[in-house]
C-alpha positions as CSV (number, residue, x, y, z in Angstrom):
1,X,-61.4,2.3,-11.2
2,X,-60.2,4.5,-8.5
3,X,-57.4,4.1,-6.6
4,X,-55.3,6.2,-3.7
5,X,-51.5,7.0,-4.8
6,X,-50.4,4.4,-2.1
7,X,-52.5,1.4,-3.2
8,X,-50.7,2.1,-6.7
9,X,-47.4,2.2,-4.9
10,X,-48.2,-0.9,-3.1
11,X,-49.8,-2.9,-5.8
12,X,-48.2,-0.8,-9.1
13,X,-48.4,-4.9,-11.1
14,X,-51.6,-5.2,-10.2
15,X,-52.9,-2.3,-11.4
16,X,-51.1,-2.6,-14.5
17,X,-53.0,-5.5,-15.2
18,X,-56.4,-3.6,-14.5
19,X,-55.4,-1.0,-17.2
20,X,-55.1,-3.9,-19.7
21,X,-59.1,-3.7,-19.7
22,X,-60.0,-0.2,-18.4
23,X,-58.4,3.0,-17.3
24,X,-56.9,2.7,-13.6
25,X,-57.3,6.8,-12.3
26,X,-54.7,7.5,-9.5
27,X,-55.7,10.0,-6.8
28,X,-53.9,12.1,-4.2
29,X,-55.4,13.7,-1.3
30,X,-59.1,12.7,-2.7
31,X,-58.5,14.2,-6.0
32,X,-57.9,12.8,-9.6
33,X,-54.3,12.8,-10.3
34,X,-53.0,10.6,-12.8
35,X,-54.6,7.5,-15.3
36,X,-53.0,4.1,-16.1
37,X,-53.9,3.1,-19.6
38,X,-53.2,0.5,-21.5
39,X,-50.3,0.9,-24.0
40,X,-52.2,0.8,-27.5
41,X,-55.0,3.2,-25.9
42,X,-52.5,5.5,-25.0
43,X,-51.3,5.6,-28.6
44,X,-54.7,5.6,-30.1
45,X,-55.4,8.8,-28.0
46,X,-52.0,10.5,-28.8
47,X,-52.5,9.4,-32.7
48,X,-55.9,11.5,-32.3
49,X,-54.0,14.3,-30.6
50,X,-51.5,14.8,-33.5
51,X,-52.9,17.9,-36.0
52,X,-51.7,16.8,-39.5
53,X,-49.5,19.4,-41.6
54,X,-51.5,20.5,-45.2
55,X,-48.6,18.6,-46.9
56,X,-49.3,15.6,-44.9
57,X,-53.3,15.9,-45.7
58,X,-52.5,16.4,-49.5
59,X,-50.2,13.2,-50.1
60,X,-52.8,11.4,-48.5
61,X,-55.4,13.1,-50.3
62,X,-53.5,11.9,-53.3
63,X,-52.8,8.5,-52.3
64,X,-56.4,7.9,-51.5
65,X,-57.9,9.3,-54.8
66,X,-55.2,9.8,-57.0
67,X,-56.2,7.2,-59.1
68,X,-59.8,8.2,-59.6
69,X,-58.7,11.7,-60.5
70,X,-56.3,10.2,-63.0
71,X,-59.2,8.7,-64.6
72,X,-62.1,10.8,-64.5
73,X,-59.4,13.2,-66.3
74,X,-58.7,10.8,-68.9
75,X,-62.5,10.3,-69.4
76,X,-63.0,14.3,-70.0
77,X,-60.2,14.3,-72.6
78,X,-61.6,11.9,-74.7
79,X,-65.3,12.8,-74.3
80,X,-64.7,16.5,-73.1
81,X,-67.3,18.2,-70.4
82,X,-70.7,17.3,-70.5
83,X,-73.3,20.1,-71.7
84,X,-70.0,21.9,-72.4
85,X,-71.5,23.7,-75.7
86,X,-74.0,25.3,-73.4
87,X,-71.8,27.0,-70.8
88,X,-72.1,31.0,-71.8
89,X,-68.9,31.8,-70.5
């Protein structure tokens, strides 16, 4: 929804309430300016934004399949690797 700068001025509540279900674009002398968003869509966009650190990416790398891992380890120390006797090198 479009808007001039002084119909935000004048009716700012208003048009917070319009962000609630759709970005509300500001404009200035005929030109885009500025968005209102809601609150959670703002964080959802700066969350997106964000480039995760390697460490960050491993713990939850680890978190997420940590236990699997853990077991298909276990399973190759009992049984040892499949077609094992095979392998040339």
């Amino acid at each position: 929804m479009p808007i001039t700068a002084t119909e935000a001025k004048n009716r700012f509540g208003y048009f917070c309430s319009q962000a609630k279900s759709g970005p509300v674009i500001v404009e200035k002398d005929g030109r885009p300016d500025t968005v209102l968003l809601d609150y959670q869509e703002f964080q959802a966009l700066k969350n997106a934004a964000q480039k995760k650190t390697l460490a960050q990416r491993k713990k939850e790398f680890n978190e997420k399949y940590g236990a699997w891992i853990a077991e298909q380890n276990r399973i190759v120390e009992e049984m040892g690797v499949f077609g094992e006797e095979y392998r040339v090198w």
